[in-house]
Backbone as JSON Lines, residues from 0, in Angstrom:
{"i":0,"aa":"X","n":[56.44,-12.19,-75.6],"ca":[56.13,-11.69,-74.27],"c":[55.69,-10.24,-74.39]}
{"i":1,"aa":"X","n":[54.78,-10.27,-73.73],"ca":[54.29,-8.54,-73.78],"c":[54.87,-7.92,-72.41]}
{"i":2,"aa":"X","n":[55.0,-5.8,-72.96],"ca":[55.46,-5.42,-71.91],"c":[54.51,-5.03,-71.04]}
{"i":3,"aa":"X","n":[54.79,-4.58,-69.95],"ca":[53.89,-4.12,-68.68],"c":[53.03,-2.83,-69.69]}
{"i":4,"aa":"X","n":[53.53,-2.1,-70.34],"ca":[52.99,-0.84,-71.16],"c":[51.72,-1.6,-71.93]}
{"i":5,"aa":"X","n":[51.85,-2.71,-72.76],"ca":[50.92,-3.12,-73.48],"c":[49.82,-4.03,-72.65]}
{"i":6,"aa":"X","n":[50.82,-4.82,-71.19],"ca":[49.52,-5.3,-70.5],"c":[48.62,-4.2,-70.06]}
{"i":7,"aa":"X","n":[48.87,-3.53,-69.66],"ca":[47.77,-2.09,-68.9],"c":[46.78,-1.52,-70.14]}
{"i":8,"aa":"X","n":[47.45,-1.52,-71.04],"ca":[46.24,-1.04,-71.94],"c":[45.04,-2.14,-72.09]}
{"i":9,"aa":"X","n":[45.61,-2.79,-71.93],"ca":[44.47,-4.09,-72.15],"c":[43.72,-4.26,-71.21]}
{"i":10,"aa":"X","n":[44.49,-3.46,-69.85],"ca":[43.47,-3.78,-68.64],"c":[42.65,-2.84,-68.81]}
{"i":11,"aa":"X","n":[43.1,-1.67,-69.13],"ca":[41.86,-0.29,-69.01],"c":[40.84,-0.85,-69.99]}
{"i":12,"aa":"X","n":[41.44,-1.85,-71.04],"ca":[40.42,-1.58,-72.14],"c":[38.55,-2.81,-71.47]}
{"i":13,"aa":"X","n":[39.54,-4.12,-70.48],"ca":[38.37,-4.62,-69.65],"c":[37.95,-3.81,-68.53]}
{"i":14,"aa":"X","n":[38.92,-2.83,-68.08],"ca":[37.84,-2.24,-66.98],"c":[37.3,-1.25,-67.53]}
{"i":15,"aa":"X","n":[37.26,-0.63,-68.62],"ca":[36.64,-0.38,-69.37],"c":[34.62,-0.45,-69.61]}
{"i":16,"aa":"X","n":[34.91,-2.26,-70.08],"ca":[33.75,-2.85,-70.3],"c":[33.38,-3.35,-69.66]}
{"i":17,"aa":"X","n":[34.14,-3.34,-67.99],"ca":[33.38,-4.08,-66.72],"c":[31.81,-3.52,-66.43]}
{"i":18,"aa":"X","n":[30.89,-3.62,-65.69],"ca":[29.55,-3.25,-65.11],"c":[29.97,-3.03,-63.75]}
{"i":19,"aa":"X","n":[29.43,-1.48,-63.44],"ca":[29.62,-1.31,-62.31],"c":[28.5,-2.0,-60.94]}
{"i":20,"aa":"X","n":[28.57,-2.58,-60.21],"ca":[30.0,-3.39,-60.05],"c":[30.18,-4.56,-60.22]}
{"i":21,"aa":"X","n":[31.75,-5.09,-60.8],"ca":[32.02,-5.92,-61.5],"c":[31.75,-7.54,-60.03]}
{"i":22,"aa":"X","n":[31.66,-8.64,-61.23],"ca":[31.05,-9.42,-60.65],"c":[32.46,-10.51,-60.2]}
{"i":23,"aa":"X","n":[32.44,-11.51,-58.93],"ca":[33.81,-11.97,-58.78],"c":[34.7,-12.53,-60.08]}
{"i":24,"aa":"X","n":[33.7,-13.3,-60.72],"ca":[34.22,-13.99,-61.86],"c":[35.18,-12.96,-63.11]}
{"i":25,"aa":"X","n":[34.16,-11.75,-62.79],"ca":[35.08,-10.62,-63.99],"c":[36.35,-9.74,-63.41]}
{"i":26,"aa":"X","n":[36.23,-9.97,-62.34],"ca":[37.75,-9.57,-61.47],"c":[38.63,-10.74,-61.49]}
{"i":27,"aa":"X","n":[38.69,-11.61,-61.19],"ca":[39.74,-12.37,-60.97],"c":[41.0,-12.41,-62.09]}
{"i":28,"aa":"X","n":[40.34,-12.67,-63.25],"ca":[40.87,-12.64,-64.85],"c":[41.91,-11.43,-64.6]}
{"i":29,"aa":"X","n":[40.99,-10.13,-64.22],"ca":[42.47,-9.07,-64.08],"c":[43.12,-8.64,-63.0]}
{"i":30,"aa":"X","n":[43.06,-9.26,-61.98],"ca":[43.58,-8.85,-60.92],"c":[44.77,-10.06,-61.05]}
{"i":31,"aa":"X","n":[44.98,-11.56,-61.98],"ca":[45.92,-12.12,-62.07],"c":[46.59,-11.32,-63.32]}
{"i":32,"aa":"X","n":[45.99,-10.9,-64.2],"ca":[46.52,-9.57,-65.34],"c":[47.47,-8.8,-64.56]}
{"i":33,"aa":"X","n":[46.85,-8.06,-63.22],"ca":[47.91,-7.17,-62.64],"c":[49.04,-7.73,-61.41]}
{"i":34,"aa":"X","n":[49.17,-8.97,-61.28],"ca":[50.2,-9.72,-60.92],"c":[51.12,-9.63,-62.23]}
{"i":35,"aa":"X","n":[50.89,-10.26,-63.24],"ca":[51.7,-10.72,-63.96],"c":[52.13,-9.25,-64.63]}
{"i":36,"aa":"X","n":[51.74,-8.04,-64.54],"ca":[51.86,-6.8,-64.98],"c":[53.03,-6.62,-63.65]}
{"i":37,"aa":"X","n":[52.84,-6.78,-62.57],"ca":[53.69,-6.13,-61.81],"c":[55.03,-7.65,-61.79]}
{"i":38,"aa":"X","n":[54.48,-8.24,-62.05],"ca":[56.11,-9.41,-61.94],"c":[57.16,-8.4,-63.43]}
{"i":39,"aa":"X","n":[56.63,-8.78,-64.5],"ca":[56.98,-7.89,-65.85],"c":[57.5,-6.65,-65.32]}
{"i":40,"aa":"X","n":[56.72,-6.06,-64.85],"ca":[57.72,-4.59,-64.01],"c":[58.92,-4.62,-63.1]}
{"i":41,"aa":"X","n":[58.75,-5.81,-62.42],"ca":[59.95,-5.51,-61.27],"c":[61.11,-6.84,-62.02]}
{"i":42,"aa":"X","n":[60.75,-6.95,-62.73],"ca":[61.78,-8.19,-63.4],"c":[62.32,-6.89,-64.94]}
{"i":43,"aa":"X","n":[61.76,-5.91,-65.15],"ca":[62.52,-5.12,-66.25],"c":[63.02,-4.02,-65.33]}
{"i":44,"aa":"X","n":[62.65,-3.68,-64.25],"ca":[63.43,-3.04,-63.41],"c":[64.46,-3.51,-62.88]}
{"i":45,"aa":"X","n":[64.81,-4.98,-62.68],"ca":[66.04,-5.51,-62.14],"c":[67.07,-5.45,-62.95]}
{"i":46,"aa":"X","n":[66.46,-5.56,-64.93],"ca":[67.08,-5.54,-65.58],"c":[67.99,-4.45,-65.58]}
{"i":47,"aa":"X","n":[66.91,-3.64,-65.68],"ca":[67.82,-2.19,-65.85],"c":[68.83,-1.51,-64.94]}
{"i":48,"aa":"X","n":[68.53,-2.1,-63.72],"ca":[69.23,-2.13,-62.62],"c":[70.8,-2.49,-62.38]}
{"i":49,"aa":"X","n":[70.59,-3.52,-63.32],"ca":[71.76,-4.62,-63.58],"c":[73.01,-3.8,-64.43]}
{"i":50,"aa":"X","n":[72.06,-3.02,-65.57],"ca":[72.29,-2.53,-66.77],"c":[73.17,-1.83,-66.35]}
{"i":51,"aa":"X","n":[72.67,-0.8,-65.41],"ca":[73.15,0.22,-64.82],"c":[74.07,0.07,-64.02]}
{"i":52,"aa":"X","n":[74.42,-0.51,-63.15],"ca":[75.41,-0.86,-62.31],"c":[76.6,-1.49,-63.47]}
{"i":53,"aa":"X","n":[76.86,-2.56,-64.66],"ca":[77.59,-2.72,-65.34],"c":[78.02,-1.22,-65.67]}
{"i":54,"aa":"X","n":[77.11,-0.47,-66.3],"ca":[77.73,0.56,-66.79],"c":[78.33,1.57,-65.76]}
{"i":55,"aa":"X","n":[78.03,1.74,-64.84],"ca":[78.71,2.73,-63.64],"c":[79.68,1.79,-63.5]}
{"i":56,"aa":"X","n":[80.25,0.69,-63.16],"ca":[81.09,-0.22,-62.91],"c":[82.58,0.45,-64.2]}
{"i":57,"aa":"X","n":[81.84,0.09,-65.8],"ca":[82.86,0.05,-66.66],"c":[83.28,1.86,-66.58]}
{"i":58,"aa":"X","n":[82.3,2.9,-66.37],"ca":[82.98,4.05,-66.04],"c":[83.6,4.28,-65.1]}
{"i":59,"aa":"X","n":[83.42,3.55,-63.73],"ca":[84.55,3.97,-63.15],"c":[85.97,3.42,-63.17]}
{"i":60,"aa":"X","n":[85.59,2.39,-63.71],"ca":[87.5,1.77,-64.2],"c":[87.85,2.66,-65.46]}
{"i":61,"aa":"X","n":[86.95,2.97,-66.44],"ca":[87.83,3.91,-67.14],"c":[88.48,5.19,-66.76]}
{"i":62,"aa":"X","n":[87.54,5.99,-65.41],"ca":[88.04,6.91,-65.17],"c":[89.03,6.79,-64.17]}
{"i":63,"aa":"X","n":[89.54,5.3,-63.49],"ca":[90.34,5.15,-62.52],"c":[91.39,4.98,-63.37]}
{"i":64,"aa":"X","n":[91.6,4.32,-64.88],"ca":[92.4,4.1,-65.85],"c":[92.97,5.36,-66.42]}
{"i":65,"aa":"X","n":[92.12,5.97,-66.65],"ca":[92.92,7.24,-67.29],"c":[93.27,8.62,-66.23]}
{"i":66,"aa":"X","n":[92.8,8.27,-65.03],"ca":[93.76,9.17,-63.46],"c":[95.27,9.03,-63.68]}
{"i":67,"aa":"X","n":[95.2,7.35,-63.79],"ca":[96.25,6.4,-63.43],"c":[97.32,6.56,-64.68]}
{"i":68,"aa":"X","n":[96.86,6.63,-65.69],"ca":[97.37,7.12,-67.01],"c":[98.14,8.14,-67.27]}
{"i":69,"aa":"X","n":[97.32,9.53,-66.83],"ca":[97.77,10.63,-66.57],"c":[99.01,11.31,-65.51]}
{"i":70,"aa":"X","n":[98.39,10.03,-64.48],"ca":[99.43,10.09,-63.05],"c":[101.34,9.68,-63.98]}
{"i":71,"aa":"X","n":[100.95,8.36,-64.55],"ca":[102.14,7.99,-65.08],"c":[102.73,8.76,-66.14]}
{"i":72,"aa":"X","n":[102.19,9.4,-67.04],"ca":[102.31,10.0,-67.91],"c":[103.52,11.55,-67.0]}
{"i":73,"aa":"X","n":[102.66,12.05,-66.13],"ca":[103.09,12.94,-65.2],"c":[104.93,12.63,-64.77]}
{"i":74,"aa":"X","n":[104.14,11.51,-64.25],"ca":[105.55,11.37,-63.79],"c":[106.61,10.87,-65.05]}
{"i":75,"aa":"X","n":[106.65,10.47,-65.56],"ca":[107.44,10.09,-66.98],"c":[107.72,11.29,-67.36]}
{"i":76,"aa":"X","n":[107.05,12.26,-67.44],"ca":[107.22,13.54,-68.17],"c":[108.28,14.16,-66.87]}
{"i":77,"aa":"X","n":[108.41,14.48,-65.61],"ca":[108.96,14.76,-65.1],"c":[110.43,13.81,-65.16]}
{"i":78,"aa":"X","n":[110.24,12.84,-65.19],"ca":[111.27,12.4,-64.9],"c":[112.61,12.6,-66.49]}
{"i":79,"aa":"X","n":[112.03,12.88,-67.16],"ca":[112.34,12.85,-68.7],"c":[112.55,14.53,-68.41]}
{"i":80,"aa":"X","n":[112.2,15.65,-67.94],"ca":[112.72,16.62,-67.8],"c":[113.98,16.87,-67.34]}
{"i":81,"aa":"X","n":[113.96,15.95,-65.71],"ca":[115.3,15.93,-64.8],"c":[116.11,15.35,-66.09]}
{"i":82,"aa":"X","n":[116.45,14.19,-66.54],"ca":[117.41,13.82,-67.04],"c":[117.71,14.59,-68.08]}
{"i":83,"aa":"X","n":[116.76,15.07,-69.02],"ca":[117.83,16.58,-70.13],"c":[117.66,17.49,-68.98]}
{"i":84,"aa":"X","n":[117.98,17.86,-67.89],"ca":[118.3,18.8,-67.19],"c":[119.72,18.78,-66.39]}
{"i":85,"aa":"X","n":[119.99,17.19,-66.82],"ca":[120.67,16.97,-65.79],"c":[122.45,17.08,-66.54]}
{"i":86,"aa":"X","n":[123.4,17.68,-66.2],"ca":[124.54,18.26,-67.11],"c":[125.72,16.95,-66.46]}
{"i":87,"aa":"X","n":[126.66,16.98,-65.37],"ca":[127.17,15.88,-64.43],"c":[126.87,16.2,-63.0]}
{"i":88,"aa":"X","n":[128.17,15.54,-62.24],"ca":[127.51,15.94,-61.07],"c":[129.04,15.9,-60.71]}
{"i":89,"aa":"X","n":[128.97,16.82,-59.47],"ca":[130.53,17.23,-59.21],"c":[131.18,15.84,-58.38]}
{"i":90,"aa":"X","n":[132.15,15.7,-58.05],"ca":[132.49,14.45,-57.8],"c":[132.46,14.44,-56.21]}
{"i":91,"aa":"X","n":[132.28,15.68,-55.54],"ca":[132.14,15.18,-53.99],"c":[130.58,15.14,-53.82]}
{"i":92,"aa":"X","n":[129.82,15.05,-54.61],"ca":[128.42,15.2,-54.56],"c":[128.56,13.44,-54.46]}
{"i":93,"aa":"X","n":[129.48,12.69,-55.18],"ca":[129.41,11.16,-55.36],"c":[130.05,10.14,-54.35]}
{"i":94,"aa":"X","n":[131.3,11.3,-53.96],"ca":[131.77,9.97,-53.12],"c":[132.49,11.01,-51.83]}
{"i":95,"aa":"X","n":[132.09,12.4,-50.69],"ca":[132.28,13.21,-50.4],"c":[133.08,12.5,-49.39]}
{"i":96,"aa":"X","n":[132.95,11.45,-48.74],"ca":[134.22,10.89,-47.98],"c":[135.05,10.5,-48.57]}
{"i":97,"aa":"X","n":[135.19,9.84,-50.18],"ca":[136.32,10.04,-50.67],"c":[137.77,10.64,-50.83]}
{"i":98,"aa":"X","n":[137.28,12.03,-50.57],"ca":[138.07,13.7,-50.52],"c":[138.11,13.94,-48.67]}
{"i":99,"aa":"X","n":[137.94,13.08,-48.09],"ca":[138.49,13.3,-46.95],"c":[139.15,12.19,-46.19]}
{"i":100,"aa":"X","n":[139.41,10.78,-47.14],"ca":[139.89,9.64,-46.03],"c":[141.0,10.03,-45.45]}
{"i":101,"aa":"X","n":[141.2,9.33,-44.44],"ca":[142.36,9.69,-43.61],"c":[143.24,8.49,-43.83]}
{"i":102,"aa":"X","n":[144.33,8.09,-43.19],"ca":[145.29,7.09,-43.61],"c":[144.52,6.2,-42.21]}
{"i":103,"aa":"X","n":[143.86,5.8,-41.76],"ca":[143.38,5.02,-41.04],"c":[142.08,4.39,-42.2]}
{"i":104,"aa":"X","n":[141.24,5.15,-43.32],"ca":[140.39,4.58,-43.67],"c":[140.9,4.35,-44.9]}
{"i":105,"aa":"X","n":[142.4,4.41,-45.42],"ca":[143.31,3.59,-46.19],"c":[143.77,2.72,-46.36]}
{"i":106,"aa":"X","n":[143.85,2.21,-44.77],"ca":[144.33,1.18,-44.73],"c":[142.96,0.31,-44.84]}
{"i":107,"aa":"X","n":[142.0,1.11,-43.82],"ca":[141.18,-0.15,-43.56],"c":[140.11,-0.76,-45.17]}
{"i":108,"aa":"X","n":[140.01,0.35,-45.92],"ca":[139.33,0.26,-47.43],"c":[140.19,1.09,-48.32]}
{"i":109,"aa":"X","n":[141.23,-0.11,-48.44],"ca":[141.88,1.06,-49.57],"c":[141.41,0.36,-51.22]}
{"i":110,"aa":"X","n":[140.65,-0.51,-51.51],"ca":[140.1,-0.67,-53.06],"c":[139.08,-0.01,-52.97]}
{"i":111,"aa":"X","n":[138.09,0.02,-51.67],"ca":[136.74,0.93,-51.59],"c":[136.63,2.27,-52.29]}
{"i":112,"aa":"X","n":[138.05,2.59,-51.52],"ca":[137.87,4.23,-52.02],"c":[138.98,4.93,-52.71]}
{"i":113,"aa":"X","n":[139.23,3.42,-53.8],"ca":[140.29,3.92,-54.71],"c":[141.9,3.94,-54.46]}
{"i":114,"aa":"X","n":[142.03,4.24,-53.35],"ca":[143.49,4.51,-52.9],"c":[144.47,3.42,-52.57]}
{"i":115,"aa":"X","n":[145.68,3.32,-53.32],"ca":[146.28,1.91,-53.2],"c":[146.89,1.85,-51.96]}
{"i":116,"aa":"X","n":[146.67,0.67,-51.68],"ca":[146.63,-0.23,-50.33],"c":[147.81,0.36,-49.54]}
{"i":117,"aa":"X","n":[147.69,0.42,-48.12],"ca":[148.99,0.72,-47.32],"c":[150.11,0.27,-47.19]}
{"i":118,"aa":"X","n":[150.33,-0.89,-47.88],"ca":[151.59,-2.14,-47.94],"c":[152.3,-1.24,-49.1]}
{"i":119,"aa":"X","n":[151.68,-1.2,-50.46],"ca":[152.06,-0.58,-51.26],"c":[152.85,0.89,-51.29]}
{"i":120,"aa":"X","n":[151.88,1.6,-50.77],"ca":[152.17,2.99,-50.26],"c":[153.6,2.74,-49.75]}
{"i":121,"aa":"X","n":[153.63,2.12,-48.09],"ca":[154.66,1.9,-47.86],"c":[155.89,1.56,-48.23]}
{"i":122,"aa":"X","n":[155.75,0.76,-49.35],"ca":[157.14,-0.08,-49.83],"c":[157.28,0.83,-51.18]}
{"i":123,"aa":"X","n":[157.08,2.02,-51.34],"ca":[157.23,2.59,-52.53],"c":[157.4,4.16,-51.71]}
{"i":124,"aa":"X","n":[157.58,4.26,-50.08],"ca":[158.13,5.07,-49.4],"c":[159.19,5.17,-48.84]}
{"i":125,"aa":"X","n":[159.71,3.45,-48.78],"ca":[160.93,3.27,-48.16],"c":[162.35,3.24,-48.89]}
């Protein structure tokens, strides 16, 4: 198959040797020449078209891949800071109603919040 570049030379080279002016019979020959010159053109332009869009396509997933990469990376790295940063934690930071139940929320959760049960309490008061 020839390209549109090599059909055109071939046309200059008959209009070239046409007689001015050319007669119907010596036109027709290239005026179907420059159909098939312009199909060849817009069929390697679709190509490339195609070409191009794959490739803008695969760059932008790589660059949505390595945002996304970086994003995680980010956060991993932060999160990997907090924890060697992190020494304990004081104990009313964990359970701050713990350090304030009253004997009403003893009775009512006393395995919840550690403290043995009010029956007990009691019979180890009397």
């Amino acid at each position: 198959m020839s390209t549109p570049a090599e059909l055109l030379a071939v046309l200059k080279d008959h209009l070239a040797r046409l007689p001015n002016p050319p007669s119907p019979d010596e036109v027709v020959p290239l005026l179907g020449l420059l159909k098939h010159i312009q199909y060849l053109s817009s069929q390697a332009l679709l190509a490339q078209a195609s070409a191009t869009a794959e490739v803008r396509t695969d760059v932008d997933r790589q660059g949505l891949e390595e945002s996304g990469l970086s994003y995680e990376k980010r956060r991993l790295e932060s999160e990997i800071a907090s924890c060697e940063a992190f020494e304990s934690v004081p104990p009313t930071a964990l359970w701050p109603w713990q350090l304030k139940a009253s004997s009403a929320d003893r009775q009512v959760f006393p395995i919840q919040i550690g403290i043995p049960d009010a029956a007990a309490g009691s019979a180890t008061a009397d």
